[in-house]
gemmi code that builds the backbone of each chain (N, CA, C; Angstrom):
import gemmi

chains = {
    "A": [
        ("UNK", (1.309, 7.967, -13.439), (2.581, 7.345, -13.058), (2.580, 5.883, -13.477)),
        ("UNK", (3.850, 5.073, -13.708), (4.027, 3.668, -14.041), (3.465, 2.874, -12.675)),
        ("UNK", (3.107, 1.620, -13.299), (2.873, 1.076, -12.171), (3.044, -0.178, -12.568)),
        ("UNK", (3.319, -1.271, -11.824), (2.902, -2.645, -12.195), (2.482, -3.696, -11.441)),
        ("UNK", (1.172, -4.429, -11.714), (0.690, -5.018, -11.042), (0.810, -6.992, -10.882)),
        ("UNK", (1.179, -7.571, -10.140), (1.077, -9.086, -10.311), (0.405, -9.304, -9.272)),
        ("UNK", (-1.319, -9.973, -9.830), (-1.885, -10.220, -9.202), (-1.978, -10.958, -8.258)),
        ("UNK", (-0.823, -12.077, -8.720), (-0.473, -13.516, -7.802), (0.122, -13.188, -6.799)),
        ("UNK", (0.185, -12.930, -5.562), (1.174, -12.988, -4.330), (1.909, -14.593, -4.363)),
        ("UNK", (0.961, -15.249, -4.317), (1.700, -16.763, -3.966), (1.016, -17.962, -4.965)),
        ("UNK", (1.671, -18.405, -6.099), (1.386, -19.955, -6.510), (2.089, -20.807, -6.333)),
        ("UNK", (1.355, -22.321, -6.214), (1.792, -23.385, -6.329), (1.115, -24.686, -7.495)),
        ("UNK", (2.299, -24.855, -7.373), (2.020, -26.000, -9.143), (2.598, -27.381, -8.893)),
        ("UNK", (2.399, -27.919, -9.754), (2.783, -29.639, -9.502), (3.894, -29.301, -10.861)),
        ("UNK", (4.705, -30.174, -10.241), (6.394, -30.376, -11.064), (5.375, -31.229, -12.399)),
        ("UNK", (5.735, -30.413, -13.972), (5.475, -30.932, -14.971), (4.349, -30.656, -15.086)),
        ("UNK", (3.760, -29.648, -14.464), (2.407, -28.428, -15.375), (2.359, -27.421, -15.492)),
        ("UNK", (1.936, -27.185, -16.112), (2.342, -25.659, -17.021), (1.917, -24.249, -16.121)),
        ("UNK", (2.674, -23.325, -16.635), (2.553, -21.683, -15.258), (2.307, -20.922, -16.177)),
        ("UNK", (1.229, -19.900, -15.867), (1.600, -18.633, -16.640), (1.107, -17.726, -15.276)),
        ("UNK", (2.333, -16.527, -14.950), (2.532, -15.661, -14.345), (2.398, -14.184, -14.923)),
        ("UNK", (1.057, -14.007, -13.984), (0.586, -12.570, -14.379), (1.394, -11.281, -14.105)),
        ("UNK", (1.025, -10.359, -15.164), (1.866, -9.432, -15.044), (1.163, -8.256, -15.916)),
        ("UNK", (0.541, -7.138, -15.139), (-0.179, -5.638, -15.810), (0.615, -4.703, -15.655)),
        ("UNK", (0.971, -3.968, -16.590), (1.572, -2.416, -16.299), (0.217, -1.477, -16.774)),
        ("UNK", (0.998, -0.024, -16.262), (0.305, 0.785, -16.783), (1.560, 2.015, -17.237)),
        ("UNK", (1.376, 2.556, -17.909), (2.330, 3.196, -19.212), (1.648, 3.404, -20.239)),
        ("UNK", (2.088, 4.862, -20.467), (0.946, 5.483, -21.698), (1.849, 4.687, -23.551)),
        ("UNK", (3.111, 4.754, -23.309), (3.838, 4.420, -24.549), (4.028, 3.308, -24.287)),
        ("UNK", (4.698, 2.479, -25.730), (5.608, 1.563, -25.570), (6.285, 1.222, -24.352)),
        ("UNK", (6.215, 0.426, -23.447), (6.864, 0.029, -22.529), (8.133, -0.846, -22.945)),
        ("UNK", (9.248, -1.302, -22.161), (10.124, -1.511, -21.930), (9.909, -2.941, -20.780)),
        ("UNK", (9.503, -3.664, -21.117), (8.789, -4.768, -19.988), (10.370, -6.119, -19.615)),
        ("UNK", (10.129, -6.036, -18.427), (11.644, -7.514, -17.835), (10.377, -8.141, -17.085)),
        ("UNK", (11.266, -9.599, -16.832), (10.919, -10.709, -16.153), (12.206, -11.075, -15.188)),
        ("UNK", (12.049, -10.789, -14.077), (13.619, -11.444, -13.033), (12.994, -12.042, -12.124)),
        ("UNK", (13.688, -13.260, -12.114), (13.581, -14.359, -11.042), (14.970, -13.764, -10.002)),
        ("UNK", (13.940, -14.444, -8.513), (15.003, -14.415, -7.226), (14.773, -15.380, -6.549)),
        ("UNK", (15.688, -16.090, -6.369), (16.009, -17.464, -5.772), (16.173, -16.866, -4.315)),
        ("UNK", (15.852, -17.931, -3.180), (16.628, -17.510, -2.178), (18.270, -17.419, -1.802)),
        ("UNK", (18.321, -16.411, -1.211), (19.695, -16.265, -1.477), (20.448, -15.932, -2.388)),
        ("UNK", (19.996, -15.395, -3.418), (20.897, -15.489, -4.702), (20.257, -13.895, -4.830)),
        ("UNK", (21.394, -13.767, -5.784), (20.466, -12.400, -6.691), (19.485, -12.466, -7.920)),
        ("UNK", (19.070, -11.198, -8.500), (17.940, -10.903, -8.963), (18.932, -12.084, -10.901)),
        ("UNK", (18.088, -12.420, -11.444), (18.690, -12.553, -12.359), (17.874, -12.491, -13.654)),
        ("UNK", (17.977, -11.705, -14.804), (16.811, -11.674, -15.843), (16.818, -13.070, -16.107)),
        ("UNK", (15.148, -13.219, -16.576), (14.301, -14.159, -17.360), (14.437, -13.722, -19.034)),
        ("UNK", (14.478, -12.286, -19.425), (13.508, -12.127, -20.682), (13.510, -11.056, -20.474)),
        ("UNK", (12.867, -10.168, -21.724), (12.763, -8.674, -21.868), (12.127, -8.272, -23.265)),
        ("UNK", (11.530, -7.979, -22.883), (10.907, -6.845, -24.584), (11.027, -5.613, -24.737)),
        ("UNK", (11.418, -5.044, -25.963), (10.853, -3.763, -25.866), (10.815, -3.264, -27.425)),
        ("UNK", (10.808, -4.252, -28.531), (10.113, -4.133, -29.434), (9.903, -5.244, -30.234)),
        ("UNK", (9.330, -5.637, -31.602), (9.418, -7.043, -32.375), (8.568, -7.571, -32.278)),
        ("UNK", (8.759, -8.939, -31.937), (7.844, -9.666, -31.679), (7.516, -9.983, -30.258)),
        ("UNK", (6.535, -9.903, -30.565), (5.719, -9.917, -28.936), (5.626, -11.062, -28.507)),
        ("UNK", (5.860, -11.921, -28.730), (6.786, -13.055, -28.058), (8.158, -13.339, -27.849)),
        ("UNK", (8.190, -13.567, -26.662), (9.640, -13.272, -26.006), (10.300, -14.847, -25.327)),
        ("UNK", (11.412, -15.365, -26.005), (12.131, -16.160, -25.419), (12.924, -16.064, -24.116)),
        ("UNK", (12.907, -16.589, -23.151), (14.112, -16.582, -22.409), (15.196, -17.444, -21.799)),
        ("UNK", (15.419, -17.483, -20.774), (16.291, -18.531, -20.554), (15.726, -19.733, -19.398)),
        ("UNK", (15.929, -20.767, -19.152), (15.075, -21.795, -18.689), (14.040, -22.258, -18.997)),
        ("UNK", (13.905, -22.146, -20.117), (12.468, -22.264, -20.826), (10.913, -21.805, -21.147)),
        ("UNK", (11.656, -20.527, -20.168), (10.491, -18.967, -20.196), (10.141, -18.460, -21.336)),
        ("UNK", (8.717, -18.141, -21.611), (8.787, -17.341, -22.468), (7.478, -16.351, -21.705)),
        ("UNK", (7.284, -15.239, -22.418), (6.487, -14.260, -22.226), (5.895, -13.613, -23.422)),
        ("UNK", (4.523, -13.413, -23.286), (4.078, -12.577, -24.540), (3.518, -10.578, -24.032)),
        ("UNK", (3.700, -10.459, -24.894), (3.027, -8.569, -24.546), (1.953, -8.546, -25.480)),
        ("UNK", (1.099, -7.876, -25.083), (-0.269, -7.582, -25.051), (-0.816, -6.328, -24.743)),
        ("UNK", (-0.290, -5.440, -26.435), (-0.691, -3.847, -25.656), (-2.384, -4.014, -25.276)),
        ("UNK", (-3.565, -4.662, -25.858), (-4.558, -4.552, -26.098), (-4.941, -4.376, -24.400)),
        ("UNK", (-3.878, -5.781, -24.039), (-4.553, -5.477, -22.734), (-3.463, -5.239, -21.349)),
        ("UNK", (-2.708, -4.583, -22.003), (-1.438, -4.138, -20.962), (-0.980, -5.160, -20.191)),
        ("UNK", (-0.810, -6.424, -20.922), (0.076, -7.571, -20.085), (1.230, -8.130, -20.507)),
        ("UNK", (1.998, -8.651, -19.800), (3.025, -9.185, -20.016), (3.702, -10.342, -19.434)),
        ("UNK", (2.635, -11.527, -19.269), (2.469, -12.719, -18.899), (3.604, -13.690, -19.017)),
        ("UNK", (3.878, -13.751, -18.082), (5.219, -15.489, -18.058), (4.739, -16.751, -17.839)),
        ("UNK", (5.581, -17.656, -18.699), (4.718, -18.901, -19.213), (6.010, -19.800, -19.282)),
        ("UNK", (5.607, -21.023, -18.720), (6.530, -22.180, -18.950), (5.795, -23.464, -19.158)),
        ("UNK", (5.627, -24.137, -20.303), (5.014, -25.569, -20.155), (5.372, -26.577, -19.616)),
        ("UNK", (6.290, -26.821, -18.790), (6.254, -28.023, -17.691), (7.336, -27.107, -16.662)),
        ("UNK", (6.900, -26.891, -15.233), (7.821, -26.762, -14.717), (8.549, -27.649, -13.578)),
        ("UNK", (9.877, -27.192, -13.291), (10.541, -28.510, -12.931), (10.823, -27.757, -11.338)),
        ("UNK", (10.940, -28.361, -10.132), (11.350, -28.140, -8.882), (12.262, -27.127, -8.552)),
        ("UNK", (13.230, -27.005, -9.931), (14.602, -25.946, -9.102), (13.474, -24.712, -9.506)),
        ("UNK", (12.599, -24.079, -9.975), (11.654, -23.494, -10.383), (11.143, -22.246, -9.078)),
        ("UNK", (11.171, -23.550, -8.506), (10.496, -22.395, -6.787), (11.342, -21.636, -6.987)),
        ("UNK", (10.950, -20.279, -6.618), (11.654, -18.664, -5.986), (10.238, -17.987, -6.574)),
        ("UNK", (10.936, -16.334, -6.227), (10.094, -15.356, -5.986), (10.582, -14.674, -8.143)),
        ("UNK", (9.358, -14.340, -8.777), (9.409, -14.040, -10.124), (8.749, -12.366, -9.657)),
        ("UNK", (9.719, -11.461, -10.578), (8.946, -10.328, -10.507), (9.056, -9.330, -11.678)),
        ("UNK", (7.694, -8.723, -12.710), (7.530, -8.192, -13.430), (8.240, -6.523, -12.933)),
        ("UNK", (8.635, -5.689, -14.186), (9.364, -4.797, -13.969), (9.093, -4.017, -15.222)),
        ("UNK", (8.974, -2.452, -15.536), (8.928, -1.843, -16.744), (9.384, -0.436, -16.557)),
        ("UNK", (10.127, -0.425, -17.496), (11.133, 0.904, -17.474), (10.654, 1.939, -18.549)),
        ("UNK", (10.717, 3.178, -18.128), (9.777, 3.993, -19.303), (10.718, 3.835, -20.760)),
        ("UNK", (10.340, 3.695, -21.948), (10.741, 3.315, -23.452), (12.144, 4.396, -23.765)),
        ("UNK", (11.995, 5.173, -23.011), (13.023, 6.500, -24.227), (13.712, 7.516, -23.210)),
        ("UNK", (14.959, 8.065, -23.611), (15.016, 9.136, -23.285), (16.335, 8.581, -21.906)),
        ("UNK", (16.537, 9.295, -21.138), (17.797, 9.095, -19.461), (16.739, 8.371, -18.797)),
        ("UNK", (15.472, 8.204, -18.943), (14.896, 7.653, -17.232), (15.096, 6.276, -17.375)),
        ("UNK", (15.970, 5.900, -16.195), (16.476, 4.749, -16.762), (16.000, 3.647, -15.873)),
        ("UNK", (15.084, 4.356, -14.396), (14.681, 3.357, -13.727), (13.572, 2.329, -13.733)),
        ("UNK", (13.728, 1.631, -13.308), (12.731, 0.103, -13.512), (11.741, 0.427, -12.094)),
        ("UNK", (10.450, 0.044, -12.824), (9.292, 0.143, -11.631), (9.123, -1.128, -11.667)),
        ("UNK", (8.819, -2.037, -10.197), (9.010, -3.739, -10.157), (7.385, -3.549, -9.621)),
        ("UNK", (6.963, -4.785, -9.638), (5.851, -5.378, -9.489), (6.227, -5.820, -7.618)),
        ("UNK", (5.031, -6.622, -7.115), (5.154, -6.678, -6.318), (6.239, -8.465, -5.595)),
        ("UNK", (6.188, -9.180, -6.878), (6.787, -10.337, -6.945), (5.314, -11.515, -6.956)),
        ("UNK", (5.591, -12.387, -7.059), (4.964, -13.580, -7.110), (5.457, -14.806, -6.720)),
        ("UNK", (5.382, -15.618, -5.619), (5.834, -16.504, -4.839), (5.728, -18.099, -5.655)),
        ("UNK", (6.430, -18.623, -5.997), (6.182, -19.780, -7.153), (6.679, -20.886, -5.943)),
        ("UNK", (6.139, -21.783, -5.616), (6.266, -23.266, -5.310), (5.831, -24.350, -6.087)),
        ("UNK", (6.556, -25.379, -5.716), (6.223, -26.616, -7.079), (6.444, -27.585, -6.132)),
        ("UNK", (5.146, -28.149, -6.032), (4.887, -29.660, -5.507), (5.777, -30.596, -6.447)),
        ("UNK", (6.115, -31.874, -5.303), (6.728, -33.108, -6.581), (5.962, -33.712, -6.445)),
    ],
    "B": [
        ("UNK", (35.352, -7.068, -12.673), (35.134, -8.311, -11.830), (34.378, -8.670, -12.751)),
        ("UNK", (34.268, -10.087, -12.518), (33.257, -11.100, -13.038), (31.758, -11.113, -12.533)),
        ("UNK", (31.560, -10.408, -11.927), (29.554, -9.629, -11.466), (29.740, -8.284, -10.609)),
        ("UNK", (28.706, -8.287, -10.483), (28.500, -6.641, -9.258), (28.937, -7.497, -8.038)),
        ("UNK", (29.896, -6.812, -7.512), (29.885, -7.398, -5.755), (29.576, -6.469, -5.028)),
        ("UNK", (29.071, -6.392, -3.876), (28.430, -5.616, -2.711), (28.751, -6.523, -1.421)),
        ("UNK", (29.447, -5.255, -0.827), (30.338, -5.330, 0.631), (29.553, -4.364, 1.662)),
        ("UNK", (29.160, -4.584, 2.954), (29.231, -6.211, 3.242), (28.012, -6.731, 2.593)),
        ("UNK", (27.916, -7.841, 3.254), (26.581, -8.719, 3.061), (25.599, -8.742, 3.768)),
        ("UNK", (26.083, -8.365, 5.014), (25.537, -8.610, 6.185), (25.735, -7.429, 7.285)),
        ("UNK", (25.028, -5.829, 7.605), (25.232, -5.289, 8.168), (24.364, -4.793, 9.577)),
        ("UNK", (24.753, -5.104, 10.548), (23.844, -4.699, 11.502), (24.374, -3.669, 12.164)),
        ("UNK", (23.589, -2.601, 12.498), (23.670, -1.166, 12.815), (23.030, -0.793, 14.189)),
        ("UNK", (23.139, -0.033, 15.002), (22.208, 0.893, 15.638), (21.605, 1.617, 15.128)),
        ("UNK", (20.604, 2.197, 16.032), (19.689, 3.215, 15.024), (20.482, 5.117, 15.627)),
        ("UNK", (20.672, 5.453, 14.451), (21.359, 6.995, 14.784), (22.519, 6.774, 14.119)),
        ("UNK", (23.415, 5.563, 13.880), (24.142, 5.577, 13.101), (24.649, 6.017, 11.864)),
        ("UNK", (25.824, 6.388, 11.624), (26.284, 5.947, 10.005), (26.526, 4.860, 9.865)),
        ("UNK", (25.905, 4.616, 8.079), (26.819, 2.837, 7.272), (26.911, 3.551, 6.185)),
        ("UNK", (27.847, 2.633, 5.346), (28.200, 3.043, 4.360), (28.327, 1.509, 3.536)),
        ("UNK", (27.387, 1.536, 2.124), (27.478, 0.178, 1.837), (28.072, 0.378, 0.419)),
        ("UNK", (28.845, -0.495, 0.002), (30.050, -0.462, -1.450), (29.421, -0.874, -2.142)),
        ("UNK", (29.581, -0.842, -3.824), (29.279, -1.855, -4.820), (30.336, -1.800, -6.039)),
        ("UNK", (31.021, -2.766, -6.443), (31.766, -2.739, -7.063), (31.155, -3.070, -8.350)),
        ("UNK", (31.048, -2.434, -9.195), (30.084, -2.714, -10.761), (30.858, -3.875, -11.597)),
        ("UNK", (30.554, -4.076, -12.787), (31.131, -4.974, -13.732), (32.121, -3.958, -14.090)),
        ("UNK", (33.288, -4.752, -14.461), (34.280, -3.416, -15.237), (33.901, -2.964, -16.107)),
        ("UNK", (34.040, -1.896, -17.221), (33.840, -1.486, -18.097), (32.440, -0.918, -17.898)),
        ("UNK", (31.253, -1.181, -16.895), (29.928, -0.874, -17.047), (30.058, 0.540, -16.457)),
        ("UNK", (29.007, 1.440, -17.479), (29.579, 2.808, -17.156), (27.353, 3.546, -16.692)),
        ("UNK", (26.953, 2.315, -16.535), (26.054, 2.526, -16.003), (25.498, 1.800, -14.328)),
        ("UNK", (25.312, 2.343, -13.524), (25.373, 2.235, -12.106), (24.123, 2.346, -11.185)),
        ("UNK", (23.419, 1.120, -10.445), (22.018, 1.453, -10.138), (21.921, 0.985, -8.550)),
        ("UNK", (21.192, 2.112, -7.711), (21.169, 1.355, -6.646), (19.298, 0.927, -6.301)),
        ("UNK", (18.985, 0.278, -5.863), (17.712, -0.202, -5.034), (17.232, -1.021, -4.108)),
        ("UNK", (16.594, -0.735, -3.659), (16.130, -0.812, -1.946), (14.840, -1.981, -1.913)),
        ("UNK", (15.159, -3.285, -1.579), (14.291, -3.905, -1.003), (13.783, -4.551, -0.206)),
        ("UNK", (11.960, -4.417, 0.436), (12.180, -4.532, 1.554), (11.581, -6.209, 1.690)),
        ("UNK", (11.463, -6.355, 3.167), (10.983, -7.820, 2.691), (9.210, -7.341, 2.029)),
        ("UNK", (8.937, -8.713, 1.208), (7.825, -8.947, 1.006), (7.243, -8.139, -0.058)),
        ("UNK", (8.409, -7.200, -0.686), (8.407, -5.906, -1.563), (8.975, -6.442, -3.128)),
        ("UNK", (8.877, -5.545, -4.465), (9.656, -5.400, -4.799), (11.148, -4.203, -4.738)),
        ("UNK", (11.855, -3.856, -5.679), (13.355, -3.665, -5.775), (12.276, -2.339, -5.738)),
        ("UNK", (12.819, -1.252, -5.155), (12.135, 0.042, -5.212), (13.821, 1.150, -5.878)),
        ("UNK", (13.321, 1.791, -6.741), (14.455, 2.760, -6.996), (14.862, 3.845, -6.123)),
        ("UNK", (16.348, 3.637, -5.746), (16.972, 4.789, -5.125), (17.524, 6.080, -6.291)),
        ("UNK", (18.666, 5.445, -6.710), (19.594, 6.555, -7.747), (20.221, 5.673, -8.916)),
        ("UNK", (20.642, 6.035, -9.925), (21.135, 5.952, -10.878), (22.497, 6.937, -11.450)),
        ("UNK", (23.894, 6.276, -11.637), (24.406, 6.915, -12.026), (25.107, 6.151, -13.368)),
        ("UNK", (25.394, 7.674, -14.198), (26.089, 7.215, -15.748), (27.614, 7.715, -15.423)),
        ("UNK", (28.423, 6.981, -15.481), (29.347, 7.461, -15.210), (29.864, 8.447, -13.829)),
        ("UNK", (30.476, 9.099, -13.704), (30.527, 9.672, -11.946), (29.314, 10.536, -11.230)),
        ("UNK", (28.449, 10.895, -12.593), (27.416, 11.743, -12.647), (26.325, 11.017, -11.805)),
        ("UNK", (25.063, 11.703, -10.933), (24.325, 10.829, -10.467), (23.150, 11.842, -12.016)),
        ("UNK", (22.722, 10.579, -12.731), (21.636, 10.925, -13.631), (20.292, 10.977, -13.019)),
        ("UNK", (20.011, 10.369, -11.873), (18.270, 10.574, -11.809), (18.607, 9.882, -9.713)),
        ("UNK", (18.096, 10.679, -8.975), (18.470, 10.610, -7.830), (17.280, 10.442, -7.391)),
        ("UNK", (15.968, 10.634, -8.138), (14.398, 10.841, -7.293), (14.245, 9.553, -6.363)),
        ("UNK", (14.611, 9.115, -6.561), (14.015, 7.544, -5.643), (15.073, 7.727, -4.186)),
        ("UNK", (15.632, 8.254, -3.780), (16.490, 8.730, -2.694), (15.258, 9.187, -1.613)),
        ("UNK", (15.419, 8.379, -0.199), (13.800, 9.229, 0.015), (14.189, 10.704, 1.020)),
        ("UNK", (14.859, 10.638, 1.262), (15.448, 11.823, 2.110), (16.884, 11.943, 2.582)),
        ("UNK", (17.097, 13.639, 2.826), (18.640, 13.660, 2.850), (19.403, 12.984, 3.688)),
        ("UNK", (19.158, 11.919, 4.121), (19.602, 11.102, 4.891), (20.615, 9.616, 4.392)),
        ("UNK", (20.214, 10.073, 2.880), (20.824, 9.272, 1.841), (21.315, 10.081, 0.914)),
        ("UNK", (22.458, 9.187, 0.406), (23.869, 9.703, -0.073), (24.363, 8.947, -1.222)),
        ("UNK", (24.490, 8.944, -2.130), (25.421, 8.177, -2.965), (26.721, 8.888, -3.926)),
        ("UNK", (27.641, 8.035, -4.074), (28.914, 8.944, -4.635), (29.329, 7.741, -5.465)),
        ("UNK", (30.145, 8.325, -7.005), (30.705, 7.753, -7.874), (31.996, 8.113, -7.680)),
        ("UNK", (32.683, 8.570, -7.748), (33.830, 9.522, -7.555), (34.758, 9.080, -9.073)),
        ("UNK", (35.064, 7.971, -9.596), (36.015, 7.246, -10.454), (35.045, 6.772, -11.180)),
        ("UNK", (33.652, 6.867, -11.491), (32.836, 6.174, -12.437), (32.540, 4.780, -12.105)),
        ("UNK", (33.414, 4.261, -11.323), (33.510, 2.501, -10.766), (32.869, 2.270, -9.796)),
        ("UNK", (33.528, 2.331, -8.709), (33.156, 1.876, -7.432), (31.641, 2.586, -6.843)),
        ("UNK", (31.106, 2.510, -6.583), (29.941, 3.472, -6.042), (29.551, 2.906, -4.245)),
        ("UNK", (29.465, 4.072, -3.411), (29.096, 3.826, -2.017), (27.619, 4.157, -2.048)),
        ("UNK", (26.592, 3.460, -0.994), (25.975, 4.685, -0.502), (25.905, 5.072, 0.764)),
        ("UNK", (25.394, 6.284, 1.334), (25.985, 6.653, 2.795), (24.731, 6.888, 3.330)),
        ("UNK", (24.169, 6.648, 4.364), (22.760, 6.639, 5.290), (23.380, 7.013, 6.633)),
        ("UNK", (22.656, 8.746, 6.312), (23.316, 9.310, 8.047), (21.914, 8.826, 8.989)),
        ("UNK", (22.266, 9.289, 10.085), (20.790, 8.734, 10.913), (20.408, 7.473, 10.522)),
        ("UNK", (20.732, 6.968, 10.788), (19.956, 5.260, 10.618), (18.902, 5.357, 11.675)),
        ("UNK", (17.481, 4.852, 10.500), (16.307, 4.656, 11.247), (15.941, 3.391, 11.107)),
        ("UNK", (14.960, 2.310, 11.835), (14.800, 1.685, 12.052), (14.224, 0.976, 10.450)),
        ("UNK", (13.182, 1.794, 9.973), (12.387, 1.589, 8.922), (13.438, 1.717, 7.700)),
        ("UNK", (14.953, 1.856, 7.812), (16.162, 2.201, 6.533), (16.148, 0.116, 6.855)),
        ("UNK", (15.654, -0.532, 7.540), (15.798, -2.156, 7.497), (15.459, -2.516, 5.924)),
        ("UNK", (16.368, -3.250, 4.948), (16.235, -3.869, 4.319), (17.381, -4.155, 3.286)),
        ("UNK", (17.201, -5.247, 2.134), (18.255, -5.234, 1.240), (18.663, -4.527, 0.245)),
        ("UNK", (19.464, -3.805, 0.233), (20.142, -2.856, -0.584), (20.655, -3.021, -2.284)),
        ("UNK", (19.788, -3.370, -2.963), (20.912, -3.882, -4.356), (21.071, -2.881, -5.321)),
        ("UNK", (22.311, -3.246, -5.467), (23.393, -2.325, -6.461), (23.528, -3.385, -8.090)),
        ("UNK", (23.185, -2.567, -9.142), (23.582, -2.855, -10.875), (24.286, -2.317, -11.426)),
        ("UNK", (24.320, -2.659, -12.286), (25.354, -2.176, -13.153), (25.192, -2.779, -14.966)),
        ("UNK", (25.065, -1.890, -15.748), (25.156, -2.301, -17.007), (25.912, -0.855, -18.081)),
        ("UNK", (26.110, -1.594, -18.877), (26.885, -0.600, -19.847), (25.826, 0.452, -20.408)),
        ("UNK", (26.224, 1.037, -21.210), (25.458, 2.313, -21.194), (24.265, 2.411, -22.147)),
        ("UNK", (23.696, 1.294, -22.972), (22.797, 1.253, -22.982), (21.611, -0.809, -22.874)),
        ("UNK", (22.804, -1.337, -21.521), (22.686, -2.399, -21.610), (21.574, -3.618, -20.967)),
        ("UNK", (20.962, -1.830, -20.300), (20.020, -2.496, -19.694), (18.656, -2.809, -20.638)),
        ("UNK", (18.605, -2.215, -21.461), (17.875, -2.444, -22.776), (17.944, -3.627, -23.256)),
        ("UNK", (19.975, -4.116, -23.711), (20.237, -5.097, -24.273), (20.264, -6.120, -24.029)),
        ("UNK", (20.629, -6.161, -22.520), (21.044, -7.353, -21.895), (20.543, -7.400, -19.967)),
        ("UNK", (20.168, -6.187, -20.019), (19.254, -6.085, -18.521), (20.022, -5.902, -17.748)),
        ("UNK", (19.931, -5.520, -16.349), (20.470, -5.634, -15.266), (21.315, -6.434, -14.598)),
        ("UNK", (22.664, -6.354, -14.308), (23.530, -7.638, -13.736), (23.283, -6.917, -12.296)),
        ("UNK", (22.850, -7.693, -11.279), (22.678, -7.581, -9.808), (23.878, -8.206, -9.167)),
        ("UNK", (24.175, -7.173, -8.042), (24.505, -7.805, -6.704), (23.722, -9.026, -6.075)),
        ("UNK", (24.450, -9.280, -5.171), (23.913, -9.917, -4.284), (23.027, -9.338, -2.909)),
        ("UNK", (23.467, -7.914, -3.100), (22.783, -7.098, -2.229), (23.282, -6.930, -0.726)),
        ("UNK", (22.817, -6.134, -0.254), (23.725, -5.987, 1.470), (22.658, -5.659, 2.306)),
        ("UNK", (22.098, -6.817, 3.363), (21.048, -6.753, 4.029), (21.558, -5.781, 5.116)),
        ("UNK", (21.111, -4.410, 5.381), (21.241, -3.883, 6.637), (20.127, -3.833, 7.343)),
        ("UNK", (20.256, -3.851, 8.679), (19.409, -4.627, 10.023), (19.878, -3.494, 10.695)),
        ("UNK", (18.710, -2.103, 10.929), (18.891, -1.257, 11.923), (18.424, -1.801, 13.475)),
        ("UNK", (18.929, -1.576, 14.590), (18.464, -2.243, 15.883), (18.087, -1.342, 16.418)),
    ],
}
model = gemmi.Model(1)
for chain_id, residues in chains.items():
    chain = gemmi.Chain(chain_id)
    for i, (resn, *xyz) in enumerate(residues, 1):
        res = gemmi.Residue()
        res.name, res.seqid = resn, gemmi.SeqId(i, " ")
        for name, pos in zip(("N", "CA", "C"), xyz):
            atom = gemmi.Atom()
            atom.name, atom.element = name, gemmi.Element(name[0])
            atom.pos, atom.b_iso = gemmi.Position(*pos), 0.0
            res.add_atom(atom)
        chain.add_residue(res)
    model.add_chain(chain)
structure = gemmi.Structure()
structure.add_model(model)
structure.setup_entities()
C-alpha cells in the first residue's frame, strides 16, 4: 500500500535560514508527489507538484522540491525563510495512472520561524 | 464561484444525530473530493466523485456515511448516527477532470464538526 512518511512532526528555524522538509513515500511506480501548506485557519493550498521532467520542482513562495527515485524522497526546500512561513506543510502522493484519483497525505510537519 | 465553499463552517452536533455538510465546487470543475481531517492528522480520503458518479468511495469508513452529487455540482455529505470519534474537519475539492495533475487541488475551507 502507498504510504508517506515526514519524519519532522515539529521544526523551528530562524527567519533567513534555509529549510529543507522531509518527505518519503513508498509506491512501486512513478509517483505523482504534492507539497500543500496549511496556515491556520485557512485552507490547504498547493506548494508544487511533480509527476514527470525534471526532478526539480519550482513552486510558489519560493519553494522548491526535488524527487529522488533512488531514494524515494521528495524534499521541500527554501533558502531563506521569512515569518509569514509558520503553518503546518504536508507531503501527499497520488498513485501515477489510471481513475485512482486519491491523494495519500503524510502526517504534516509543524514549521515555526523565530525572528 | 470563485473557490470551493463549504457550509457550514462551524457545526456542533449531538451524538446519534444527523448532519449534513455542503460543498459547492469551482464551476465548471467536473471533478469532486471529499476528506476527513483530524486534529494532529493528515487529510485522510473519504470519496471522490467525476461528475454525478461517485468514482472511488473506499475511504468512506462505514455506512454511516453518505455522499451525493445529484447535478454534478453541488455535493453533500450525510453522517447518520453521529459518533463522537466522526469529530473533525471535513474538506471538500474540486478540480477539473484531469486538474489535479495540472494544477492540484483547490480546497475548501472545510467544515469543523464537533460531535458532543
Amino acid at each position: 500500500a502507498q504510504s508517506v512518511t515526514q519524519p519532522d512532526i515539529h521544526i523551528t528555524v530562524s527567519e533567513g535560514a534555509s529549510l529543507e522538509l522531509r518527505c518519503n513515500y513508498s509506491y512501486g511506480a512513478t509517483p505523482y508527489l504534492f507539497w500543500y501548506v496549511q496556515s491556520p485557519g485557512q485552507g490547504l493550498q498547493l506548494l508544487l507538484k511533480y509527476f514527470s521532467g525534471d526532478t526539480l520542482v519550482q513552486g510558489i513562495k519560493g519553494f522548491e522540491a526535488e524527487f529522488k527515485r533512488s531514494q524515494s524522497s521528495f524534499n521541500l526546500r527554501k533558502p531563506s525563510v521569512h515569518w509569514s512561513d509558520a503553518a503546518e506543510y504536508f507531503c501527499a502522493v497520488r498513485q501515477g495512472a489510471g481513475n485512482n484519483r486519491k491523494l495519500i497525505w503524510g502526517l504534516g510537519t509543524s514549521l515555526a520561524v523565530n525572528p | 464561484g470563485a473557490g470551493v465553499s463549504q457550509t457550514p463552517s462551524n457545526k456542533v452536533t449531538e451524538k446519534g444525530k444527523y448532519v449534513e455538510l455542503r460543498c459547492d465546487p469551482i464551476s465548471g470543475h467536473t471533478a469532486l473530493y471529499w476528506y476527513r481531517q483530524s486534529l494532529g492528522q493528515g487529510p485522510e480520503f473519504l470519496i471522490y466523485f467525476q461528475g454525478t458518479g461517485a468514482a472511488d468511495d473506499s475511504g468512506l469508513p462505514n455506512d454511516r456515511f453518505f455522499a451525493v452529487r445529484p447535478e454534478g455540482s453541488v455535493s453533500t455529505l450525510k453522517i447518520q448516527r453521529t459518533e463522537r470519534g466522526d469529530s473533525a474537519v471535513y474538506l471538500c475539492a474540486s478540480t477539473d477532470r484531469d486538474g489535479d495533475v495540472t494544477s492540484g487541488y483547490t480546497f475548501g475551507s472545510g467544515t469543523r464538526l464537533t460531535v458532543v
